[in-house]
Structure formats: structure tokens, C-alpha cells
N, C-alpha and C positions, 0 to 999 in steps of 0.2 A: 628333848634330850640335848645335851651341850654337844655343839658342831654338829645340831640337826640345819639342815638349810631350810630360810623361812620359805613356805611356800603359800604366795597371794591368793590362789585360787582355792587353797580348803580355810585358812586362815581365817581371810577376811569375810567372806559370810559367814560365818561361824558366829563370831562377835557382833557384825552386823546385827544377826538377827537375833541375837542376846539383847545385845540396845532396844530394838523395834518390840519385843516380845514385851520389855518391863518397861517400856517408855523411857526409857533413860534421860533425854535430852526433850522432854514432856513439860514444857513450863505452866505452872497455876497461879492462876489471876491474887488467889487468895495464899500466896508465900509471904511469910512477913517477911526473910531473909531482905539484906541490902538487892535493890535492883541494878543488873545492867542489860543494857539492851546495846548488841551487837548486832549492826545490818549490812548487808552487801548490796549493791542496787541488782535489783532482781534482773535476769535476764530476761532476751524476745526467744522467741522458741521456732528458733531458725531451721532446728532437726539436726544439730549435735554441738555439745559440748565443745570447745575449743581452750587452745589452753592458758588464751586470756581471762579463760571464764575457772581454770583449776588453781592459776595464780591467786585470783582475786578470793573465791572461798576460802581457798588455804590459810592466806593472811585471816579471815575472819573467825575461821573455825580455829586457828591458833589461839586469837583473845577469849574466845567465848570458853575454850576448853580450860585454861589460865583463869577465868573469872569464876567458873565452877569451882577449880581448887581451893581458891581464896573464900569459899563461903556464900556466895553472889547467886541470886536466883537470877539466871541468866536467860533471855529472850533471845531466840536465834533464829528467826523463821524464813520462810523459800516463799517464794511466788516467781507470777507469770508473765511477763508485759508483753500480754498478747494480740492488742490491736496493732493494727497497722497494715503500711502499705504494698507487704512483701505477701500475704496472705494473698490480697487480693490480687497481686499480679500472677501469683501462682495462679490463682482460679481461673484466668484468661489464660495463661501458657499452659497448663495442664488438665483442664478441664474437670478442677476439683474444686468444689464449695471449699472458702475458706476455712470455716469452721472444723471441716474434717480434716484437714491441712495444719490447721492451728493445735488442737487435740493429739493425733498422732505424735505432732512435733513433742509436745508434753510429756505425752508419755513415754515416747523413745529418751526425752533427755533427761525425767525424773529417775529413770532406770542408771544413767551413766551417773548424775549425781550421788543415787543413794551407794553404787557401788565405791564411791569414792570416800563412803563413811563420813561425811562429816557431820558434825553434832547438832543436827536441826533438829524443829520441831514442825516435822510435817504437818500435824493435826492443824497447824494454821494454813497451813496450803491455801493462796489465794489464786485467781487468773481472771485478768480485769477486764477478759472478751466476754465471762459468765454475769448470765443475770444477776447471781446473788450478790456479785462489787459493783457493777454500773446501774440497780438498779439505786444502787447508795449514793453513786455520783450522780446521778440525775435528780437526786431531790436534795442534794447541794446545793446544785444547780440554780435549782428555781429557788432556794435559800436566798441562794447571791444577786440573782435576780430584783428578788424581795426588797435585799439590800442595797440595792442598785450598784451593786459591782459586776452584776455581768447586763449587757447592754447592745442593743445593733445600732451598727452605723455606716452609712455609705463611706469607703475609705478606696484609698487606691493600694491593690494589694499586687505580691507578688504573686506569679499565674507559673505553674511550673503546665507548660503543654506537650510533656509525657506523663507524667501523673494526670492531669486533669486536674489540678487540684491550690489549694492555695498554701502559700508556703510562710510562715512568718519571719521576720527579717535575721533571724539568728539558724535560720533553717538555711540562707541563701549562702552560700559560698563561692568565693571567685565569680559570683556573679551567676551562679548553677545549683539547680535543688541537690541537696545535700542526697537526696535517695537516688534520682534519676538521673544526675549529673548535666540536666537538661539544660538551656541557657532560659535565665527566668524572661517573663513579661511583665509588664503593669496593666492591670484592671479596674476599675471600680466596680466593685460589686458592692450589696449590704452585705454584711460580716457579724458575727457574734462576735462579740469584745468581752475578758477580762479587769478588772479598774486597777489593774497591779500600780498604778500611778497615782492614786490613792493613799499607798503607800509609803511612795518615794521615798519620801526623807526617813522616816521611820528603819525602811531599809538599807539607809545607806549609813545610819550614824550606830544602827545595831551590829555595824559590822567590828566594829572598835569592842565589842565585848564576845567577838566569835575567837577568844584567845587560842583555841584550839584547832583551829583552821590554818591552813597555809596561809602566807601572805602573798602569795603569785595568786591565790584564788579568792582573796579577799579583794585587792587591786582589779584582777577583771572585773567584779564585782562595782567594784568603787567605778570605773569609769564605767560600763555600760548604764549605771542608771546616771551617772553624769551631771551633778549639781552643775551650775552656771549660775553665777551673780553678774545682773550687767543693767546696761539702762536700755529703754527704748525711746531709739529715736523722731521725733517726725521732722522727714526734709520734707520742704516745698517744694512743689514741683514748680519749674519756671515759665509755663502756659499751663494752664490746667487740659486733665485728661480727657479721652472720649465719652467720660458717663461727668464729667463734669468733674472729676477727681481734683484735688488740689494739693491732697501730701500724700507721701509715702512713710508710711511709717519701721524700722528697722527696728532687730533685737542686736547688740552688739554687747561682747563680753570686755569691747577693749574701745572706751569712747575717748580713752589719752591719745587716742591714737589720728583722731579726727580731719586734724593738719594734714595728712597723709593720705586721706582718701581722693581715689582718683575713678571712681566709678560706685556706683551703685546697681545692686543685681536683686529681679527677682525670682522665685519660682517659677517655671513650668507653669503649674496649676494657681498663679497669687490670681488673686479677680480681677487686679489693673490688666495681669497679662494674657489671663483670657479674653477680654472685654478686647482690648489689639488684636488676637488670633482671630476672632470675629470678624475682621474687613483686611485683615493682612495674608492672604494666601502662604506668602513665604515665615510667617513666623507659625503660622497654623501649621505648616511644616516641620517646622524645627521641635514647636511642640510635641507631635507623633514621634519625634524620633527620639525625642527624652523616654514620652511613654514606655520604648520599646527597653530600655534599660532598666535593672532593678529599684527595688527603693532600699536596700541595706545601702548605710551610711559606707560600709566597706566597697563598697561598686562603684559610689559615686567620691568617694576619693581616690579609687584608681582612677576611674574613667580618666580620658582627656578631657580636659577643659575646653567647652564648649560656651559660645553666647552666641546671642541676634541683640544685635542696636536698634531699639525701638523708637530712637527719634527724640526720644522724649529726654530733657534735662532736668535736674531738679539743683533749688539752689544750696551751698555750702553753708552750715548754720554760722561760722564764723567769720568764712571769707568776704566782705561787702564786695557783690555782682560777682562773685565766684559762682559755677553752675560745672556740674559732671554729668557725662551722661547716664541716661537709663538703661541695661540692659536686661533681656532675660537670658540665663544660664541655667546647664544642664545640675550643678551641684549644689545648686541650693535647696532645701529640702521646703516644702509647704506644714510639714507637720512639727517645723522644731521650730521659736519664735515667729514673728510674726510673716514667712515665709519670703523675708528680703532681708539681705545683707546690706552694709557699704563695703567697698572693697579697700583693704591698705595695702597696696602690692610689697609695701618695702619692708613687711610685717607679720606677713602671713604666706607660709610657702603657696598655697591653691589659690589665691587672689595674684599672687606674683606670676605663675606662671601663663595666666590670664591674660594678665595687663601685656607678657612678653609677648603672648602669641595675638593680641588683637594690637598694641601699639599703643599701649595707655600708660598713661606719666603713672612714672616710680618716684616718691619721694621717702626718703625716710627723716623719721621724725623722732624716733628713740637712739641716741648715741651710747655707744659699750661704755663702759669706763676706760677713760684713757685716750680713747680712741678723740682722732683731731675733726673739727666739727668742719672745717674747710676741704680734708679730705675723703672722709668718711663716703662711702657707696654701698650700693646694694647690687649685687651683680646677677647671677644665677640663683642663691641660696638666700633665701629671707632671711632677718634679724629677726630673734622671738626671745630675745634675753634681755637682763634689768639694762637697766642705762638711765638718764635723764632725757628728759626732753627738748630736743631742738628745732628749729625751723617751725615753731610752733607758736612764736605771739606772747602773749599772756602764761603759756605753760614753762616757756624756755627754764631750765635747770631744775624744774620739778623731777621727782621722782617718779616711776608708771602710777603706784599707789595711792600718791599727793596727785597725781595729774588725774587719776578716774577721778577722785572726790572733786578736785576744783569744775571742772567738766560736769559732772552729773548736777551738780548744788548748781551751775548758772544753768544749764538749761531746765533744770527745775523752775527755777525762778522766769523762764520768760515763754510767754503763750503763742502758742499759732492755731489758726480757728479757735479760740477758745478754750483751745485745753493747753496743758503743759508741754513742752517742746522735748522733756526729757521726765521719764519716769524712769525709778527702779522696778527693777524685775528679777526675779528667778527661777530658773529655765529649769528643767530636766531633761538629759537624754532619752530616758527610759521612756517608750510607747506604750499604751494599754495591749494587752496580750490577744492577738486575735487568734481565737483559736476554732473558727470553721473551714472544715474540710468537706469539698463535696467529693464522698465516697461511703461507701458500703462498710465496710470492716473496722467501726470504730460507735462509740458510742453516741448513739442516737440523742438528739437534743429536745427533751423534752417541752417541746412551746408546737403551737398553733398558731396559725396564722387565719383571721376572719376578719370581710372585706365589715363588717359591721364595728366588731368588737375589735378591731386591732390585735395584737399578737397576744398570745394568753400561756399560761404555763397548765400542761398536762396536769389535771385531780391527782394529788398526790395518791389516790386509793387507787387509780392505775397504773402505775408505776411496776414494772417497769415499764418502758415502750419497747417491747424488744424487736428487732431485725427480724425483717421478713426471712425464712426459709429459702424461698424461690425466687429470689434476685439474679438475674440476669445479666452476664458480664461480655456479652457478645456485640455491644459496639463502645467507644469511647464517652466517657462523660460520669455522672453519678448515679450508679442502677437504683436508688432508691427516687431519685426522681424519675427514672423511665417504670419504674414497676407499677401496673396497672392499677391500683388498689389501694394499696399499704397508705397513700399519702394522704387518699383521702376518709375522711372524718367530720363526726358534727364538733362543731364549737361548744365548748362544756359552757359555757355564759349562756347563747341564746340557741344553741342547735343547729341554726341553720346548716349548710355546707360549709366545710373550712378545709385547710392544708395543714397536714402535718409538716414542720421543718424539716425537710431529706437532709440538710449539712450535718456529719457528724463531729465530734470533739477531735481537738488533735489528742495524739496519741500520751501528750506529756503531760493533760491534764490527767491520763490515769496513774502516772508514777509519781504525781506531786502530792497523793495521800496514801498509797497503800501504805505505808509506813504507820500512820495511823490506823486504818484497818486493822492489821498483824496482832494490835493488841486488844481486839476480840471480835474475831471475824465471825462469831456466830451468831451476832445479835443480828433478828432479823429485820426487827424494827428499826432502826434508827444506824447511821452511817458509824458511830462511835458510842462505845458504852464509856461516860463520863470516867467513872469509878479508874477504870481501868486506863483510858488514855491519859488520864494526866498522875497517872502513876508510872507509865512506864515511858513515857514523852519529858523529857526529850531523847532521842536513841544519844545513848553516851558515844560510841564508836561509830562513826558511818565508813565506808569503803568503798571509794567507784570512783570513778574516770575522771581528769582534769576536763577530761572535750566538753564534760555539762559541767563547766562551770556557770554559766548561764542556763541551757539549755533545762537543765532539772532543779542543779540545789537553789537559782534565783526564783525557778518558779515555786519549788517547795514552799519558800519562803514566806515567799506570797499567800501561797496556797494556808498553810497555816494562822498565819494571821485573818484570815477570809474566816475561814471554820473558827478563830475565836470569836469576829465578828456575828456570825449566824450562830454561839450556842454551839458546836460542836468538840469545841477544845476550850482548854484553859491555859495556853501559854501562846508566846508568839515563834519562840525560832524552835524548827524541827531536829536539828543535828546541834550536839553540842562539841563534839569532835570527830574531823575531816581527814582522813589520811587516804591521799591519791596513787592509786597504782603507777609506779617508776617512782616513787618516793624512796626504795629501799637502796639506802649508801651505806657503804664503809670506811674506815680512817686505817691510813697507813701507820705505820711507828714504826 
């Protein structure tokens, strides 16, 4: 009746359960209407709704309700990102199996969802803790395997030691696991590796047709996987090393800049400078105390700038009886070129503040425009803009771009020990994705370990491997390696005794396909019904957080192109349009 007051609580279930009754918001695989697929990143099931999580549906359920009007067989579905690390620490503080911690959480928040009407299509309901999703990502798994994109390898990882657990370098923040806020360590463990670097370029030049993505999140995107064109250099050393060494070889993205070098730095971990830690007590030191700082590239450009002078000189390729010293330094990294820099203090801000704080010549060697070549200094702030080259010999008034080419082309042209003194190269930022976690509440990885056969992947007819029951959270470490039983197993090859792998998947390998899933989670065979995922892939709409702009939609990425590799999909990019929550403006007039 007009100027009745609306009242929520007979109103809205009412209609509710009109919707639920006739399926209203019910999508079929076999609708010819135009498709769109509108997705939210599913939430973790923390045990309430919050109204980060009302914002973010509302925008979704707006489109999807708007694309129903327009005619559009619309795909809208809910899931669960239900592994992870808060499950389990519950089980330790409240003496509750995850699993019933996790489920509860479900159901209390599918009840706040559904009262809030929006127009899903429950019947796809996924939750990536249940067999029926990981036992799909486990015979991925060994898919990618097969393919050799998933892989172990001794690496030095980040240790978060309140989790127990390993952290990957986009997990590390300020230097602290992103869950526990703990201050991380370095380890080497073996690790389960993703080949996301495989990729690289692929993913970085695909980013130019994501036209319907932000450019602040195409940009993060662009610099984390981080193209680099540069040469590699070999200096001579000026005595040869302890194992008999004679050069060092460098990856530099700036070799105009040569003139300028006033040191050379390796890794921590380079094998010249382990091979010195060996009979050096005080650099065996300095070493450990590198270890004990992260390996995100973000840690070690805060850090302070650290080195040890190892004595050692090596000569300048251009200077005749020109020699700089050797040192090791905390910020060079082992795993991005070939784990040694040269330093140009007058050119580079973390080389510069090096040279300040150890005493080592600043020359610059690139002048601004304009700027007078007799006055010209470098004082606190390095120079990293165009100019010509001075104080440089043979380079003087070249440009940066004419000075890398004349540079790269002569040491091409002249050999030390027999090979080239200068190769081109190009580098990438991006790391291979290490995604093992020792802990209980995530999906178990399907491989064996036999002292005969080497590591084997679980008979796909046993699939899934599921989580023990009766896992055990009453002292620190990974209860699937303490649990009595569960690990061990025969070897499907030859029988004998073997080990199951305890390390579970990180938790972002399950949110890099449910997306796929959603478009027919009931196939029990196979991780995707073709028919259907490359009908309704790529999701037209996606809607979630700037914070994964690495963290999810890079690995998605990845993850997708994988599953076109193994047969599971027929396209490469998962989201064809990105709209991030605090995106919503408006214009004054």
C-alpha cells in the first residue's frame, strides 16, 4: 500500500525465496543467449561477513543484475578460499580441527550472503579445502609436472618462524610474513617451484591488450616480472682466486656507464664468495648475517648497505692497470643475473650510498644537458637521467643509448679465457613461483619420494591424496610430517617403502583456477569440461583488491596459460576486464 513502510525482515525473504524456489539466477551451460561472466574474488571464511566483502558483491551483483536485463546468460557464482593459515592456527588456540573451523565459518557466512540477496548461482558452490576442487588441482599438478612447469629445487627461501612455514617473496612485507607479521629468515630448503618464468615475456607483452585493466595494475605488473636488456660482463681478476678463478663475470643493464665503476660486489651466496667464507671466519660471518635478512628485492633495498672487502681486485676492461676492488655485499641478489654487480656510485642511488659509507671513488660519467663538465658533481643523490658521456675516453659526447651499443659491440669483439668479454643478455625480475608450505591445511602434493625411483607423482586413479583426519597440532613444525603414518607409503614404480611429500600448496594456487572451475564444477572427471570453459573464459567482469595485483591476477595468469599448456583450457588471459575496489569516483560541475 502507498506510504506502507518497507519492512526488510518479511520483505526480503519472501522474494528470496521466490528466487531460490524457481532458480532465478540458475545459469545453463547449454543457453545460447550472448554470455557474461561476472566474478568477485571469492572470499576466506574468516566466520563473518565484513563490509569490505558487501561493497565488493554489491558492485558485482549490480553488473550481473544489468547484464540479465540486457538479454545476457549471465554467470555469477560464490565459492570458498578455504585453505590456509588462520584455520590452522585456530586449531592450536582453540583446540578445534580446522576442517570444522573452516565449514562452520561457511555456513555461518553463506547464511549472511544469501540474506543479502544477491543474484548468484549457488548450485556452483565451490570450497577449495574439499576433495571434490583439490582433488582437480592435484592432477594439474602432476599435468605441470609432466610438463615440466612444476619442478624441486634447493633454493634459499624466506622462513617465516611463527608460521613455520615458507613465505614467497610477494608474501614478505617490510621485511615480515604478511600473516604473522613475524621478521622473516633465509633457509635453503628443497621447494616445489612453479615455471611462471616460462612465461615471462609472454606475460609481460600480453599486458598491452589487457585494455580493460587499470594502468596502475598493469604497471605493477610490468615491473615485477621486469624485462632487463643488458651485457654480461667478464672482469679479470688481478691475482687469480682460491679455487684458481680468473674472472668474474657481471650482468649490468648500464655497461655506458663502465668509466664509472669504482667497485665490484658479489652475492652472499656467488661461489667465488663462498669458496672465501671457507678459510675467512670474519666474511663467514658477514655471510650469516646476510642469511638472517629476507630475499624480497623490497628488504634488500631498504636494508642498509652493507659489504666485506675480500681482498681481492679485479682489472678495469678499459682502464690499462686500472684494478677495483672485490667485495661482498648484502644487496646483491644470487638469483637475478649472474649474482655480481660493478658498482657506478655516481649512477646508481644503492651503489652510491655504498661507495659513501665504505670510502670508494664517485666518478660520474653521464653529464645532464647543459650541465658544465668541469663543474658537474655527484653529491648525496645519484644521477640516473639522459645526458652524454664524459670522463669516459672513446665514449665522450655519446649519448646513454649510442654509448651501451659502442660498449657492448667492442667487448663483444675481444676475448678473455677464450670466450667473449661482453655478451648480450636479457634478464627478468620475475622468479619461478615457489609454492611449498610446510603445514597441514592446504592441499596436499601429490608426488612421492623413493630412495630408488626418485620422486614420482601419485597414480592418478588415487587421487585425491586427502589430509589425514587425526593430524596433531600440539608442538611447532608441519603435523603432516610428525603424523605417524599418513607419510608413509609404497612407491607406485617399484613398491618398496617411500614418503609421501608432507609440503602443501600455497593457498594461491587454489584461487589461480577456481575461476575456471565455476564453469562446470560438477565434472567429476576431469579439472574442466572443454565445452564449457572456453565458452564462458574469459570472465568479462572481474572485481577484487589492488593488494593481488601480483599476488592472484599474475599468478592467474600464469596459471591459465599452464592449463592451456596441459589440455585444460583454450585461451591464455583469465580476466578480460579488471575493476578494483576504491575505484568508484565522481566529477564535480
Amino acid at each position: 500500500m502507498a506510504g506502507e513502510r518497507y519492512n526488510p525482515r518479511t520483505t526480503e525473504p519472501k522474494w528470496q525465496k521466490i528466487w531460490a524456489d524457481g532458480q532465478v539466477f540458475a545459469t545453463r551451460n547449454d543457453d545460447t543467449r550472448p554470455k557474461y561472466y561476472v566474478l568477485e574474488m571469492f572470499p576466506y571464511p574468516s566466520g563473518r561477513i565484513h563490509m569490505g566483502h558487501v561493497r565488493n558483491y554489491t558492485m558485482g551483483d549490480v553488473v550481473a543484475r544489468y547484464k540479465r536485463a540486457k538479454g545476457f546468460s549471465v554467470l555469477h557464482p560464490m565459492g570458498w578460499d578455504a585453505f590456509g593459515l588462520p584455520a590452522e592456527n585456530a586449531a592450536i588456540e582453540k583446540k578445534v580441527h580446522p576442517a570444522k573451523w573452516t565449514y562452520e565459518n561457511i555456513d555461518y557466512m553463506r547464511g549472511q550472503l544469501k540474506a543479502m540477496g544477491l543474484s548468484l548461482d549457488w548450485a556452483r558452490e565451490v570450497a577449495t579445502c574439499h576433495p571434490d576442487y583439490y582433488r582437480h588441482q592435484q592432477k594439474m599438478f602432476i599435468d605441470f609436472f609432466d610438463a615440466g612447469l612444476a619442478y624441486r629445487r634447493t633454493s634459499k627461501v624466506n622462513w617465516d618462524p611463527v608460521d613455520h612455514t615458507v613465505l614467497a617473496n610477494e608474501q614478505v612485507i617490510d621485511g615480515r610474513g604478511w600473516r604473522s607479521g613475524a621478521l622473516v629468515e633465509q633457509k635453503e630448503l628443497v621447494q616445489w617451484n612453479l615455471r611462471i618464468t616460462a612465461f615471462s615475456d609472454e606475460l609481460l607483452t600480453a599486458l598491452d591488450g589487457l585494455d580493460r585493466w587499470p594502468d596502475k595494475v598493469r604497471l605493477m605488473q610490468r615491473n615485477w616480472i621486469g624485462k632487463s636488456q643488458g651485457l654480461e660482463v667478464r672482469f679479470e681478476l688481478a691475482s687469480p682466486g682460491p679455487a684458481g678463478e680468473t674472472t668474474v663475470t657481471v650482468f649490468t643493464t648500464r655497461p655506458d656507464t663502465l668509466y664509472g665503476a669504482s667497485f665490484v660486489a658479489l652475492s652472499p651466496d656467488h661461489p667465488l664468495a663462498k669458496t672465501l667464507g671457507e678459510t675467512n671466519p670474519e666474511l663467514a660471518a658477514f655471510q650469516d648475517k646476510c642469511r638472517r635478512m629476507g630475499t624480497s628485492v623490497a628488504v634488500l633495498e631498504t636494508a642498509e648497505k652493507e659489504g666485506f672487502d675480500t681482498g681481492l681486485r679485479v682489472k678495469h676492461p678499459f682502464v690499462e692497470g686500472k684494478t677495483v676492488p672485490l667485495w661482498v655485499a648484502n644487496f646483491v641478489l644470487m638469483d637475478y643475473g649472474t649474482g655480481a654487480i660493478f658498482g657506478c656510485p655516481a649512477h646508481d642511488q644503492r651503489d652510491l650510498d655504498f661507495a659513501r659509507k665504505y670510502g670508494l671513488e664517485v666518478t660520474p660519467v653521464v653529464l645532464p644537458t647543459g650541465a658544465d663538465p668541469a663543474t658537474f658533481a655527484v653529491d648525496d643523490v645519484a644521477y640516473v637521467g639522459e645526458g652524454s658521456l664524459f670522463n669516459s675516453d672513446f665514449l665522450d659526447g655519446l649519448g646513454v643509448d649510442d654509448a651501451f651499443e659502442t660498449v657492448a659491440t667492442r667487448l663483444e669483439g675481444r676475448t678473455v679465457d677464450g670466450a667473449p668479454q661482453g655478451v648480450r643478455k636479457i634478464n627478468f625480475r620475475l622468479r619461478d613461483w615457489l609454492i611449498s608450505r610446510q603445514r597441514y591445511w592446504g592441499c596436499p602434493i601429490p608426488m612421492i619420494h623413493c630412495d630408488d625411483c626418485g620422486t614420482v607423482p601419485v597414480p592418478v586413479e588415487q587421487l585425491p591424496v586427502l589430509l589425514p583426519d587425526d593430524a596433531s597440532f600440539d608442538k611447532p613444525g608441519n603435523p603432516l610430517d610428525h603424523h605417524p603414518t599418513w607419510k608413509h607409503v609404497a612407491c607406485p614404480k617399484c613398491g618398496r617403502p617411500a614418503r609421501r611429500e608432507t609440503d602443501t600448496m600455497d593457498t594461491f594456487v587454489d584461487s589461480s583456477w577456481y575461476f575456471a572451475r565455476f564453469t562446470d564444477p560438477w565434472n567429476r572427471e576431469a579439472p574442466t569440461t572443454r565445452t564449457a570453459v572456453d565458452r564462458w573464459l574469459p570472465v568479462d567482469q572481474y572485481i577484487g583488491g589492488i593488494e593481488h595485483a601480483i599476488l592472484h591476477l599474475l599468478y592467474s595468469r600464469f596459471f591459465t596459460r599452464a592449463m592451456k599448456a596441459t589440455g585444460h583450457v583454450g585461451l591464455d588471459e583469465p580476466f578480460a576486464g579488471l575493476f578494483t575496489q576504491g575505484m568508484v569516483v565522481h566529477e564535480t560541475y
